[in-house]
Structures are given as structure tokens and as C-alpha cells.
Biotite code that builds the C-alpha atoms (Angstrom):
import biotite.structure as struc

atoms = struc.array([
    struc.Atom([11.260, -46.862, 1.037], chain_id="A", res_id=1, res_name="UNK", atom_name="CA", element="C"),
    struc.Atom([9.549, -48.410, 4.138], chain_id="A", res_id=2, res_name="UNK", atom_name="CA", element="C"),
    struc.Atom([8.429, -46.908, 7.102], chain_id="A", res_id=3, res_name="UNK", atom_name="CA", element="C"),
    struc.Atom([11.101, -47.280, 9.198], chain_id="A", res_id=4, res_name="UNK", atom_name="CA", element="C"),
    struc.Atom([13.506, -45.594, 7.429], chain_id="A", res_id=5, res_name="UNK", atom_name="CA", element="C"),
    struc.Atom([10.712, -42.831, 6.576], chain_id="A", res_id=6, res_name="UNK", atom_name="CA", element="C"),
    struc.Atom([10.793, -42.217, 10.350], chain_id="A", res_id=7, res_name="UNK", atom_name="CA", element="C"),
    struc.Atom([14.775, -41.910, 10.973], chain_id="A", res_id=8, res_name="UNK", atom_name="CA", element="C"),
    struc.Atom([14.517, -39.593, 8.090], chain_id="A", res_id=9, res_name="UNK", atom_name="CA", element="C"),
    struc.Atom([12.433, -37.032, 9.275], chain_id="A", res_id=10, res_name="UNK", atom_name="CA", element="C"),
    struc.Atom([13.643, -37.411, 12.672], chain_id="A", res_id=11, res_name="UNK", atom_name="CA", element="C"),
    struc.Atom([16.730, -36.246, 11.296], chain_id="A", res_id=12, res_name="UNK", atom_name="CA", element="C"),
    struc.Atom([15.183, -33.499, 9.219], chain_id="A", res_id=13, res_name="UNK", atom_name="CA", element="C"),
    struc.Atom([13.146, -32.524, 12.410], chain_id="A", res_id=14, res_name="UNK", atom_name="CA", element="C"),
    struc.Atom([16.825, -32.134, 14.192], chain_id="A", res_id=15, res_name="UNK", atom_name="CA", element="C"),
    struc.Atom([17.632, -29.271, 11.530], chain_id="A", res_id=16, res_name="UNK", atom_name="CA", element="C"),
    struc.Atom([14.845, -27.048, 11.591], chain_id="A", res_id=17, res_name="UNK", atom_name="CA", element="C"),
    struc.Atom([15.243, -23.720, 13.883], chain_id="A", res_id=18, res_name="UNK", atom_name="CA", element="C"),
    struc.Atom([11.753, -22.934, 15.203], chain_id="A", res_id=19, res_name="UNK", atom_name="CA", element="C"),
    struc.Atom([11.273, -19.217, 16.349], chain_id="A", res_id=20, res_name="UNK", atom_name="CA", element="C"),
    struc.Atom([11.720, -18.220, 19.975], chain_id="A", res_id=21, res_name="UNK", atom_name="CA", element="C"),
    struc.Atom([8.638, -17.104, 22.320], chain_id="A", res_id=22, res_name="UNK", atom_name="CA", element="C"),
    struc.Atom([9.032, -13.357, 21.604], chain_id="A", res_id=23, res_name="UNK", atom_name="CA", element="C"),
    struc.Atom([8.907, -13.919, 17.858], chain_id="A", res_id=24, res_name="UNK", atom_name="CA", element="C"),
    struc.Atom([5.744, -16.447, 18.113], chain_id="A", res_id=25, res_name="UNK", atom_name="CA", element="C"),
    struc.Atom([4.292, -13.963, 20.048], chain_id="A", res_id=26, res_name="UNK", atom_name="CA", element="C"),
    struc.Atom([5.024, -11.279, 17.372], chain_id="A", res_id=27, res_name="UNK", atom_name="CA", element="C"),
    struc.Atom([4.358, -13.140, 14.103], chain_id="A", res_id=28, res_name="UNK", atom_name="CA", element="C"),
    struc.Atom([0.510, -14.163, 16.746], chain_id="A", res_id=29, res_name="UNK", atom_name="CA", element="C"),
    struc.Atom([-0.380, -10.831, 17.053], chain_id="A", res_id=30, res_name="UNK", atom_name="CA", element="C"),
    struc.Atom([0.498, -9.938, 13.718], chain_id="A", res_id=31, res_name="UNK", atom_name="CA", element="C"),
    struc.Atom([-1.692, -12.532, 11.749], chain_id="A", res_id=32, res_name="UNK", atom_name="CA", element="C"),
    struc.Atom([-4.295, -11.489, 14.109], chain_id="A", res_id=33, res_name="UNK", atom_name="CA", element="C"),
    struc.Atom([-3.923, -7.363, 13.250], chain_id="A", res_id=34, res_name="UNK", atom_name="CA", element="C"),
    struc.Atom([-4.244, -8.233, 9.741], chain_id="A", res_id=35, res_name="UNK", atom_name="CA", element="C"),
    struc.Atom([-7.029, -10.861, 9.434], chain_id="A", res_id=36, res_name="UNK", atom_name="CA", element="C"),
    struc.Atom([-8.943, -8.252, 11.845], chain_id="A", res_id=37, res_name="UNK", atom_name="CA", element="C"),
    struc.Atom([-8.189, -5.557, 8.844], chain_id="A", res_id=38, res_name="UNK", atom_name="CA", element="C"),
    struc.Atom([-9.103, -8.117, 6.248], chain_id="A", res_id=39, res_name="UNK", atom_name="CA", element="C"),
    struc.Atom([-12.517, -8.900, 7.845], chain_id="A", res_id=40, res_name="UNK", atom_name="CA", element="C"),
    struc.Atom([-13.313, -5.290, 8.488], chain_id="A", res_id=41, res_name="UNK", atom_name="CA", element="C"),
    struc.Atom([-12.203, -4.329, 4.715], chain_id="A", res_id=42, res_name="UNK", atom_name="CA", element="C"),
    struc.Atom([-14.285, -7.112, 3.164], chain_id="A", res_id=43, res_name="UNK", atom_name="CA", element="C"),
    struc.Atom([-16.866, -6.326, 5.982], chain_id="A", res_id=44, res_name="UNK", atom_name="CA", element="C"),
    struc.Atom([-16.972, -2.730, 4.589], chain_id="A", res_id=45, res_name="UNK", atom_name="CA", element="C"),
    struc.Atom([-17.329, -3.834, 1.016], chain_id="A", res_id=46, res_name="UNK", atom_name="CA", element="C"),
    struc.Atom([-20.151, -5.896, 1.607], chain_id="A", res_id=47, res_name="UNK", atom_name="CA", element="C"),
    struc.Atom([-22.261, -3.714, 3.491], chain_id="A", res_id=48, res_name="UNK", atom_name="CA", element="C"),
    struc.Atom([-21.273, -1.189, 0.669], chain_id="A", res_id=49, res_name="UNK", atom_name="CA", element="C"),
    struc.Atom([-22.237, -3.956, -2.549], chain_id="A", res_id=50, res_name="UNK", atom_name="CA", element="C"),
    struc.Atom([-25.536, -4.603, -0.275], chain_id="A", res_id=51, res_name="UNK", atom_name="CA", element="C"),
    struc.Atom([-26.451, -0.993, -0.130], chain_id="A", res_id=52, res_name="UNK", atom_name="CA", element="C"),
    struc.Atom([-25.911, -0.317, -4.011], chain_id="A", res_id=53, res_name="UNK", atom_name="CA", element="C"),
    struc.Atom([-27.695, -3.509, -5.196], chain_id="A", res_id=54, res_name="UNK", atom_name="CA", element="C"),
    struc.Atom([-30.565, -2.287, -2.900], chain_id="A", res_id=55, res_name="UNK", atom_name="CA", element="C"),
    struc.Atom([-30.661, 1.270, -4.298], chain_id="A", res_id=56, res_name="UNK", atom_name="CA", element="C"),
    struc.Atom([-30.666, -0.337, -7.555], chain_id="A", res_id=57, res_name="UNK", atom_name="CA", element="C"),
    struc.Atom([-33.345, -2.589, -7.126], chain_id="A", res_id=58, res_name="UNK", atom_name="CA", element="C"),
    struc.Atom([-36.105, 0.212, -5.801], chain_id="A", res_id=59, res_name="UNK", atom_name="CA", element="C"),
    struc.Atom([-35.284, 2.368, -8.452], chain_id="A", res_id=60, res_name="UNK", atom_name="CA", element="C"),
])
């Protein structure tokens, strides 16, 4: 396959795909941003909790 027919290919792939509206982009935004706030703050969390043991352990 050359390039040129690579192209007209996925231009007319690229003519079938349905990309979300503004509202839902917004949505689905805020959404991965909610949750990767959660993530940090839950692996935050165990970190700080992992640091604390280990140090208690290693005054004993």
C-alpha cells in the first residue's frame, strides 16, 4: 500500500467517526479531572500512611 492511498483511506475513515459535542467534552473533562484528583489524594493518603509505619518500625 503506498502513501497515497494510506491518506484517502483514513480520510474516509476520519468522515465516519462521530466526535462528542461541547457539553459532553466538557463532561467526560471534568470527569477525568474528579477522578485523577481522587486517585492522587488516595495514593497520596497511602503514602503518607506506608511512610509513617516504616518510620515507627524503624525506631522501634
Amino acid at each position: 500500500m503506498n502513501i497515497l492511498q494510506y491518506l484517502k483511506e483514513t480520510k474516509a475513515e476520519l468522515k465516519e467517526v462521530h466526535f462528542p459535542g461541547t457539553a459532553q467534552t466538557i463532561t467526560y473533562t471534568i470527569a477525568v479531572i474528579a477522578i485523577s484528583v481522587i486517585v492522587a489524594l488516595l495514593l497520596g493518603g497511602v503514602d503518607l500512611g506506608l511512610r509513617e509505619l516504616l518510620a515507627k518500625l524503624l525506631t522501634r
